[in-house]
N, C-alpha and C positions, 0 to 999 in steps of 0.2 A: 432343395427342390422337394416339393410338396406336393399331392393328389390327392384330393378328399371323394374317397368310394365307398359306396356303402358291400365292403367285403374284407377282407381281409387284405389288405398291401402294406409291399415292402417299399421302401423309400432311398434311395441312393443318395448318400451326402457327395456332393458335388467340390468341395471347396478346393484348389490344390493340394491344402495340407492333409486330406482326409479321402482323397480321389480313389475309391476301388475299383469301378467302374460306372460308364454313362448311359444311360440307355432311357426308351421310351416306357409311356406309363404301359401302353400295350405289352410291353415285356415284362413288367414289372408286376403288373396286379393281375391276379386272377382275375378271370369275366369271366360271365353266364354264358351258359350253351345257348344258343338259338331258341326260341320260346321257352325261355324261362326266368325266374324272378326270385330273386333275395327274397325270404322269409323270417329267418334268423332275427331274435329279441334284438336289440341295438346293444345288451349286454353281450353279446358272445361275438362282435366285430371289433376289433382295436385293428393299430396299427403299429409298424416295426419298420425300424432302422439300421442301415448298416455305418461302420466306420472301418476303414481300415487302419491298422497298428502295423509300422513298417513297413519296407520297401517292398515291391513284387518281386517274387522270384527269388526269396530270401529265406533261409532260416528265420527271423524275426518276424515274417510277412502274417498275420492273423487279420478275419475278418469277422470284426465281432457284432453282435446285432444287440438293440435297444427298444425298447418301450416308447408310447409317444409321450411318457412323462421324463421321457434320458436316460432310465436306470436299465440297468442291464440284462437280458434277457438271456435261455437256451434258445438256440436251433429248436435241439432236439426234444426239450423236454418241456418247452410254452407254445409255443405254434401246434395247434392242433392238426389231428390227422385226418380227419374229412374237413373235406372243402366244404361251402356255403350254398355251394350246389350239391343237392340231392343226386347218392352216387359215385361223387368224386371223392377223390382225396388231395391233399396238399403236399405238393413233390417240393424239397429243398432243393434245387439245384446246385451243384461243388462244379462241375464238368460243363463247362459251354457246351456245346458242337463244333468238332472239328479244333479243339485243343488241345495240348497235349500234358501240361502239370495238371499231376493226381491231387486235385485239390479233395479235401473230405472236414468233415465235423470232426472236430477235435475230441473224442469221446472220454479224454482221462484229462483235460484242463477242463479248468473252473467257469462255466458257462459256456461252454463246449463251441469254440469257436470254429470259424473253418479255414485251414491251413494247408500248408503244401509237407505230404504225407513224404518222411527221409527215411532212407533204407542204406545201412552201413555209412550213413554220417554223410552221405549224400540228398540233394534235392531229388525226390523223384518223380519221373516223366516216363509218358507213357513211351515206345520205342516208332508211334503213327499215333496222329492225330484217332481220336473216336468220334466213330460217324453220326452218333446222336447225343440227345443232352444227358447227363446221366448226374442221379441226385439220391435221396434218399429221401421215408416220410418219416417225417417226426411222432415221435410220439408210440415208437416199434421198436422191436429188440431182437435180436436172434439169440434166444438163452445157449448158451454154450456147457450151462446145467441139464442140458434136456436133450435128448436122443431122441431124433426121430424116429416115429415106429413102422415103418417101411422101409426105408434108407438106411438106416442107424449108422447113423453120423448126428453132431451135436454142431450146431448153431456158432454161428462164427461171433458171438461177441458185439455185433453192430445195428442199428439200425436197419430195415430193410430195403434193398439197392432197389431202384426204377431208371429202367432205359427210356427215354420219351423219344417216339419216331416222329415227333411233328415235323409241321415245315421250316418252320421259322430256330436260328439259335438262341438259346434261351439265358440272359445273364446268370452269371456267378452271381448264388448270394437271392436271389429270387425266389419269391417263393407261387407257384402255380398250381392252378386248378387241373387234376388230372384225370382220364378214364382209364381205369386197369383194365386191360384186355387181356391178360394174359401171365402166367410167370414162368419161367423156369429151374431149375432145382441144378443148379451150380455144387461141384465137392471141389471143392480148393482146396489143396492140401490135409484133405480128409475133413474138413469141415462144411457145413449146408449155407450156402449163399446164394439165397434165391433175389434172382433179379427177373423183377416185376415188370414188364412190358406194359407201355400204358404211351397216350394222349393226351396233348393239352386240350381241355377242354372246349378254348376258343381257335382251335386250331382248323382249318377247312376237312382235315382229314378224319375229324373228332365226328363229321359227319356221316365217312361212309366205315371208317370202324368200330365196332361193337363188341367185337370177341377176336379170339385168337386167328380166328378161320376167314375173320375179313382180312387176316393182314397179309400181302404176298412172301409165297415163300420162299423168294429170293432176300428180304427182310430177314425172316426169322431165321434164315441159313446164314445172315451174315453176321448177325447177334449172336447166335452160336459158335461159329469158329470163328469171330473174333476174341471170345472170352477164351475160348478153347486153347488159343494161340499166342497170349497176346502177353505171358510169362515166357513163355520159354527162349527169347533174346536174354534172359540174363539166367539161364542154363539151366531154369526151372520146368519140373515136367508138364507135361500139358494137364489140362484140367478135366475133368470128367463130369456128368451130364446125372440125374438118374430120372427113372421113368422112363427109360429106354430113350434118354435123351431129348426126349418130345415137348414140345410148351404145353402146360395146364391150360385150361380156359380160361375166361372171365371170374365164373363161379370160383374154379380153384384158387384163382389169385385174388377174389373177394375174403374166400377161409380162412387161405397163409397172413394174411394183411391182419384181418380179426387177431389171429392167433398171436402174431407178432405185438400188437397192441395189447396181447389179454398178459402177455410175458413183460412187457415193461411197464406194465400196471404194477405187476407182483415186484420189479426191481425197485420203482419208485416207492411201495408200498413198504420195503422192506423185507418183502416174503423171498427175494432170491438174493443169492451173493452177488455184492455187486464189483468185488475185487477196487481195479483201481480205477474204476468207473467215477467219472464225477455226475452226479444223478439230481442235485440239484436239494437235497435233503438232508446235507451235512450240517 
């Protein structure tokens, strides 16, 4: 299955033997907001493939993405981090809406595929469904060399997390145009994992959100104590918040996103340790 758009899209191979998932082009490619238009060289649009490598819900289960000439590509480290619309950025989706394996990017295999994340030799699942899409952007890093100078805690090692509160569930493996509204400053286990509160771009609600402050705060309180909450079924302690627990704005989750990108510049570049990162420069 094919869709030729002038933007950035992901392509789902359909075959039996290769099925990850089926869905519409709407799901699949990023679109433009409401009055507005692709500008972008015709060099800086390609397109991407996914395949799945064994079973779901497997140890084996990897889903790896491709180039439209077959070869093989990063998630994290080809797929750029602003979208084609002026503004956005480009969310990976790992986490549908309302399901419950911890899918994520494989951040230490080789072309950093996306996989279901095991803890003690187990598949791991979240203990409730998660109420929104949640992914990551390419092309960000949270240095785990680098203490924040506020907070002072150091960066968890990953790509930077996005909760997407759209309407619609958004496939695994997708990659979407989105509006950051907002982030906030997650300490998991004494480490900074901020997760980004954002919109699909073509999303109806992409219309009446802008910032943190459009979004209600029965939203932002359940984004909160769900992250807050959402370990401690397997005896782990709750999570803690800084900023006095409050979401950043727009602006601030425009900075953290910069900044995130300026640190996996420097890992790509060579300039940070990259441990057992595969970075795509070996």
């Amino acid at each position: 299955m094919k869709f030729s758009l002038t933007s950035l899209t992901l392509l789902a191979l359909t075959t039996p033997a290769s099925l990850a998932w089926t869905t519409s082009a709407r799901s699949v490619a990023p679109r433009l907001a409401r009055g507005t238009s692709a500008s972008r060289p015709l060099a800086a649009l390609f397109s991407v493939s996914t395949e799945q490598v064994g079973e779901t819900a497997t140890e084996s289960f990897r889903l790896a993405f491709k180039s439209e000439d077959g070869s093989s590509i990063s998630p994290w480290h080809d797929i750029p981090f602003r979208g084609d619309t002026e503004g956005t950025y480009n969310m990976l989706v790992e986490i549908p809406k309302m399901t419950k394996a911890k899918m994520e990017v494989s951040t230490k295999e080789e072309n950093n595929p996306i996989a279901q994340d095991i803890k003690k030799g187990n598949l791991r699942d979240y203990h409730g469904p998660i109420f929104w899409n949640y992914g990551c952007i390419p092309q960000t890093w949270e240095d785990p060399n680098e203490e924040h100078p506020v907070l002072k805690v150091f960066g968890d090692d990953d790509p930077i997390d996005v909760v997407e509160i759209g309407s619609s569930s958004l496939a695994m493996g997708s990659v979407n145009e989105v509006k950051a509204l907002g982030v906030l400053a997650m300490i998991d286990d004494g480490e900074l994992d901020w997760k980004v509160v954002a919109v699909s771009a073509d999303d109806p609600l992409a219309e009446e959100y802008s910032d943190i402050d459009d979004v209600p705060d029965a939203i932002k309180d359940g984004i909160r104590e769900w992250f807050r909450w959402y370990k401690t079924p397997d005896d782990k302690p709750l999570n803690g918040f800084g900023f006095d627990e409050k979401f950043l704005n727009a602006a601030e989750a425009d900075a953290v996103i910069e900044e995130t990108h300026g640190s996996w510049k420097k890992l790509r570049e060579g300039k940070s340790e990259k441990g057992k990162l595969w970075v795509g420069t070996e």
